[in-house]
VOGU-3710 file (C-alpha; in Angstrom, 3 decimals, decimal comma):
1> xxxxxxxxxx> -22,491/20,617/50,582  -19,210/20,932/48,686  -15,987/19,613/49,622  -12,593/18,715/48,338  -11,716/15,541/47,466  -7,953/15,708/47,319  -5,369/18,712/46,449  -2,165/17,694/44,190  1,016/20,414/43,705  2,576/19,813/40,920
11> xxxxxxxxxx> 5,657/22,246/40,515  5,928/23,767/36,979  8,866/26,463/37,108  11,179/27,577/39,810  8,490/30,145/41,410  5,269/28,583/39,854  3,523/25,820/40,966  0,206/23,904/39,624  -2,791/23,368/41,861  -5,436/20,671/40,929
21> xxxxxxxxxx> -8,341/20,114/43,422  -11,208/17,283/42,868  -14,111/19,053/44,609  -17,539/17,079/45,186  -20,868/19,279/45,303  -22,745/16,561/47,325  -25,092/15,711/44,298  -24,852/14,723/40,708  -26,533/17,536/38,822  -27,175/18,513/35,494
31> xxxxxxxxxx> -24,478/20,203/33,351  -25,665/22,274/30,455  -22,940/22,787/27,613  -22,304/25,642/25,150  -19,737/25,800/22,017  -17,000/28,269/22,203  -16,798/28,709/18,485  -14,062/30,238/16,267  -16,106/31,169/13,373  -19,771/31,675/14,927
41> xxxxxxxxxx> -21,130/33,015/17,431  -21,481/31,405/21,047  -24,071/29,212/21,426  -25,630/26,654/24,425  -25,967/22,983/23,009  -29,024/21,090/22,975  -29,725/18,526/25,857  -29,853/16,319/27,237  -26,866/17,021/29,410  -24,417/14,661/31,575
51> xxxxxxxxxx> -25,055/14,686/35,273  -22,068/15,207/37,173  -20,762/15,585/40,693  -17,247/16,003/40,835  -15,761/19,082/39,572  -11,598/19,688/38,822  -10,001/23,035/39,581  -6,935/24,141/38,282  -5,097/27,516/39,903  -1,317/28,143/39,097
61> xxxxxxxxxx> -0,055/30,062/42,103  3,347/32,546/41,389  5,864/33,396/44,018  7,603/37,273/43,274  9,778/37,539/46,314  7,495/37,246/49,703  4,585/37,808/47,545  2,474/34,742/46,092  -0,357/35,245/43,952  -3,106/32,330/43,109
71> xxxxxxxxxx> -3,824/32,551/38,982  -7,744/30,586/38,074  -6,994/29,037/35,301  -9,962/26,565/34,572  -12,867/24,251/35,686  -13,906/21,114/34,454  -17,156/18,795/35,151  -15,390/15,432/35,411  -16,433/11,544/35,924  -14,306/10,487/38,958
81> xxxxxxxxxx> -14,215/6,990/40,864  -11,794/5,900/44,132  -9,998/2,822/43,949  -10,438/0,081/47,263  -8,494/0,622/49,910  -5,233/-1,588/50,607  -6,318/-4,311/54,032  -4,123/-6,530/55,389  -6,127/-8,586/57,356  -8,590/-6,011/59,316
91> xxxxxxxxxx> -6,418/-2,860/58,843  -6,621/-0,735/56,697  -2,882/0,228/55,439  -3,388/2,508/52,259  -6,052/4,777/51,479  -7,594/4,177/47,666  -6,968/6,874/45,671  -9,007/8,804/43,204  -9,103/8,919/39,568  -10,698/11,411/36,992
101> xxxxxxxxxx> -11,980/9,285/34,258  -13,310/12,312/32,096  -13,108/15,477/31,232  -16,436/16,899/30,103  -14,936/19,329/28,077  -14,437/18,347/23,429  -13,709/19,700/20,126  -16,499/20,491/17,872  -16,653/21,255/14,345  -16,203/24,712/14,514
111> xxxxxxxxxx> -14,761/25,095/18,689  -14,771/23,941/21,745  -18,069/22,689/24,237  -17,621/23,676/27,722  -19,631/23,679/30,668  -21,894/26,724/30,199  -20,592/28,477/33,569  -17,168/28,614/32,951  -17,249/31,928/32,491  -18,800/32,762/35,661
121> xxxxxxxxxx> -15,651/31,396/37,698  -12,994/33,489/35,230  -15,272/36,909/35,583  -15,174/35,643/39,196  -11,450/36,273/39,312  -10,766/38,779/36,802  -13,565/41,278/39,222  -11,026/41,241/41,850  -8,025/42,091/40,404  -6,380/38,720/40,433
131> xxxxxxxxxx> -4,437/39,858/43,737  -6,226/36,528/46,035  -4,103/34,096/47,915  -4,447/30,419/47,279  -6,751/29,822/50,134  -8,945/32,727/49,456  -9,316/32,153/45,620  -10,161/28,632/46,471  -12,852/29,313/48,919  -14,370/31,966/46,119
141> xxxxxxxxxx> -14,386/29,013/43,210  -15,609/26,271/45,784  -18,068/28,782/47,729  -19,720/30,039/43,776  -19,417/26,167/42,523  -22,015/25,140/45,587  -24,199/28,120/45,094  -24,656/26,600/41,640  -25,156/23,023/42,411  -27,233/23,901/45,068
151> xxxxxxxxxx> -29,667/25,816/42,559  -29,658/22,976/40,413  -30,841/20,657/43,465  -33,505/23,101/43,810  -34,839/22,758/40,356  -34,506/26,598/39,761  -30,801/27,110/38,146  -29,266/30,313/38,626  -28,284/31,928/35,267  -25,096/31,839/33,591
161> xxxxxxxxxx> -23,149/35,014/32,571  -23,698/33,601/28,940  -27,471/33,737/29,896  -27,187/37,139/30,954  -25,038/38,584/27,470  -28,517/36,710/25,348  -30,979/38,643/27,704  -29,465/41,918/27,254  -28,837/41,057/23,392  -32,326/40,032/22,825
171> xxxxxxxxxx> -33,670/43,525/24,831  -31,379/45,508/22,441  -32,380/43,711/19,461  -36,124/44,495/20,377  -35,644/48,356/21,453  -33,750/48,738/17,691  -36,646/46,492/15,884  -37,696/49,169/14,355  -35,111/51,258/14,171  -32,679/54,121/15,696
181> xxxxxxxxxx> -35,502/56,879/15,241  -38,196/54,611/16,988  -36,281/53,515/19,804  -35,746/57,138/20,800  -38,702/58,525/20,024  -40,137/58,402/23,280  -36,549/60,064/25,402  -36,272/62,921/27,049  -33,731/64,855/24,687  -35,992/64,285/22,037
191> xxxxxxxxxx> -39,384/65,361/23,285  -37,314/68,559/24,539  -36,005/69,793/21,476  -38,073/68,955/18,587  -40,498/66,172/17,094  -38,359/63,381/15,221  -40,241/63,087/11,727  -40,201/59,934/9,733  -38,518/59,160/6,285  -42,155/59,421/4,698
201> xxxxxxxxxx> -42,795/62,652/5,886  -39,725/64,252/5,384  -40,259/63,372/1,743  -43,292/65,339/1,734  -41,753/68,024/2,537  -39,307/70,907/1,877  -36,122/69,074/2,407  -33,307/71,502/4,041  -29,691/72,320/2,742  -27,321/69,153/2,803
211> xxxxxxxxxx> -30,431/66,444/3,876  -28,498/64,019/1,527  -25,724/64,104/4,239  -28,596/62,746/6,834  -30,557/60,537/4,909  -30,421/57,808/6,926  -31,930/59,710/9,944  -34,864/61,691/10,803  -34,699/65,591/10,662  -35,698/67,572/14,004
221> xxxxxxxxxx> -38,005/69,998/13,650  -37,089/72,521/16,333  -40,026/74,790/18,336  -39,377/78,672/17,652  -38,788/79,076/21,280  -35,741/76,928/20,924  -34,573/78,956/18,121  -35,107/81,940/19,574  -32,556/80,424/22,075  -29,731/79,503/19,900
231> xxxxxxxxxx> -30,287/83,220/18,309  -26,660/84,914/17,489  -26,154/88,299/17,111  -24,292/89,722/13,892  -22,793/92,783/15,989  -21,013/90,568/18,544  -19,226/88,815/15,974  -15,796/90,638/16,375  -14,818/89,697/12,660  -18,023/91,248/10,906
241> xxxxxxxx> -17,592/94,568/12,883  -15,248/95,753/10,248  -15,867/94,676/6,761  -13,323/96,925/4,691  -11,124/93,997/4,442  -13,572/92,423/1,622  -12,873/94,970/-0,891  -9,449/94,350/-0,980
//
């Protein structure tokens, strides 16, 4: 079960202050990385992955008159370790205090590796407006951060947000595969108005008025019924009534 390990305030302006919480998820688990690159595109990094149980929070909290609002700024997997406690004797008269001795977060050639759900916990945030108090964002981050570890315990990790933006690319790369034309062949609006006709066939035949425009599409071959419906009338054209005004 997570829990927090310590709070520190550190005070950073005259109406801002820093929070930094040490939060244990019960386990050490697996934490997959990804680079956050500059030049390319996203990608997850090949394991094998550190195992980590500690986690460090960071929320800046801003005070506007009565008002305080709790900013996420970022979360890092960290190695931690707690110093012995102070005895004299057989009492026990200072507590041993904790110390992060890494940040599992680097520079890479062409970015930055973080841990592969960081996104999760600023999309957590962002969806609500950013209007939480301390407590409440802090129960959010700790309350998502256990879900996670949790799934990891179970062998079955939930997936990422990252995860989720490759699914949907890879579906959209495979519905375009073979092109705009193909991937809407089969829709409604198509099948109702006319039969989409490849670049082969519309070689092979009479190519309309200004096809050069369109080239790079297929040409819709409408059903005389349709036609029949987009039919205009000469005589209701207010402007052809009269036709004097072309011999002048």
């Amino acid at each position: 079960m997570t829990g927090i390990v310590y709070h520190k305030i550190r005070r950073t302006g005259w109406r801002r202050k820093h929070h930094t919480y040490l939060v244990d998820v019960g386990n050490a688990i697996e934490v997959p990385l990804m680079e956050v690159s500059k030049l390319f595109e996203n990608c997850i990094l090949d394991p094998p992955y550190p195992k980590i149980r500690y986690f460090e929070i960071e929320i800046d909290e801003q005070r506007e008159g009565k008002n305080k609002t709790a900013l996420f700024q970022n979360i890092f997997p960290v190695h931690a370790k707690r110093e012995p406690d102070w005895h004299f004797l057989i009492f026990r008269i200072k507590r041993g205090s904790w110390t992060i001795t890494d940040r599992i977060h680097f520079p890479t050639d062409t970015g930055e590796a973080q841990w592969l759900y960081t996104d999760d916990f600023n999309l957590l945030f962002l969806s609500a407006g950013g209007r939480h108090d301390l407590d409440m964002l802090v129960n959010l981050i700790t309350g998502k951060l256990n879900v996670i570890a949790q799934s990891f315990v179970a062998g079955d990790p939930i997936p990422s947000e990252f995860d989720n933006q490759i699914s949907c690319r890879n579906a959209i790369d495979t519905l375009f595969s073979e092109g705009v034309d193909r991937a809407f062949r089969d829709s409604v609006i198509y099948q109702g108005y006319g039969l989409i006709e490849s670049d082969k066939l519309r070689k092979d035949s009479e190519s309309p008025i200004g096809a050069e425009i369109c080239s790079h599409h297929g040409r819709a071959r409408v059903s005389p019924e349709r036609i029949a419906e987009l039919h205009v009338d000469i005589n209701d054209i207010e402007d052809l009534r009269e036709l004097s005004w072309l011999s002048n």
